[in-house]
C-alpha angles and dihedrals in degrees: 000000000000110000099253074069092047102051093049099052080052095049102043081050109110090204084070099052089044090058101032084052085060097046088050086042091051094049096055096049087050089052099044083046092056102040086049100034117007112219103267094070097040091103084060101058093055090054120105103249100226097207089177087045093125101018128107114248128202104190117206147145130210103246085056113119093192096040079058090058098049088055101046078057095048095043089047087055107039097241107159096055083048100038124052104218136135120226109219102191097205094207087062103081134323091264090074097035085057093046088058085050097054094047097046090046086052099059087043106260134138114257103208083058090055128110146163131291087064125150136203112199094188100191094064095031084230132132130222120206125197135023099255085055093038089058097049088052093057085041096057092044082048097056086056116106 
C-alpha cells in the first residue's frame, strides 16, 4: 500500500475525527480558560467562594420553636441594629442547608446530628449549638461597647 493509500484510510476512520474533534475541543476550552481567567488562577476558579466565611450566621427555620425563642429574644433587644449577623433559614432552599453542613463539618461535628438553632460565629471559626447557648452568645456581642 503506497501513503497516499495510508493517509486516506486514516483520514476516512471515524476513530480519527472523533479524537482530532476533542483535541480541537480541547484547544478551544484551554484557550477560553486562559484569555478569562489566565492559568494561574485557574485553581481559584474551581474553589467554593464562602461569602458567609466571617459573618456571623444564625441558622433557623420557621417551624422551630426554639429558633422562635432565639428570635423573640433577638427582636426584644434589638440584635440585629447592634450585631452584625446574617439569618440562613435551611428549609429555604439547599444553598443554605449546605451552608449549615459545611460549617458544622468545619468545627468537627456530625451533620446528620445537626439541627437549628445553629449558630456560625465566623470571627472565632467556632459553632454554637443550641438556643440557650445562641442567646448568650447575642447577650454577650450585645454587652460590648
Amino acid at each position: 500500500m503506497n501513503f497516499k493509500k495510508q493517509v486516506r484510510k486514516i483520514m476516512t476512520s471515524q476513530l480519527f475525527w472523533v479524537g482530532f474533534a476533542c483535541l480541537v475541543a480541547l484547544v478551544v476550552f484551554a484557550g477560553l480558560l486562559y484569555a478569562n481567567f489566565g492559568f494561574l488562577s485557574l485553581a481559584g476558579y474551581f474553589e467554593k467562594q464562602d461569602i458567609y466565611k466571617d459573618s456571623i450566621i444564625l441558622f433557623f427555620h420557621d417551624e422551630c420553636p426554639y429558633c422562635a425563642q432565639v428570635d423573640a429574644y433577638l427582636k426584644s433587644n434589638n440584635a440585629a441594629q447592634k450585631v452584625e449577623f446574617v439569618k440562613l433559614n435551611v428549609l429555604e432552599n439547599e444553598y443554605n442547608r449546605n451552608e449549615l453542613a459545611d460549617k458544622a463539618q468545619v468545627c468537627g461535628l456530625d451533620i446528620d446530628k445537626i439541627g437549628v438553632p445553629f449558630l456560625w460565629d465566623g470571627p472565632e471559626k467556632k459553632c454554637v449549638i443550641g438556643y440557650v447557648d445562641i442567646i448568650n452568645f447575642f447577650r454577650q456581642k450585645l454587652k460590648k461597647p
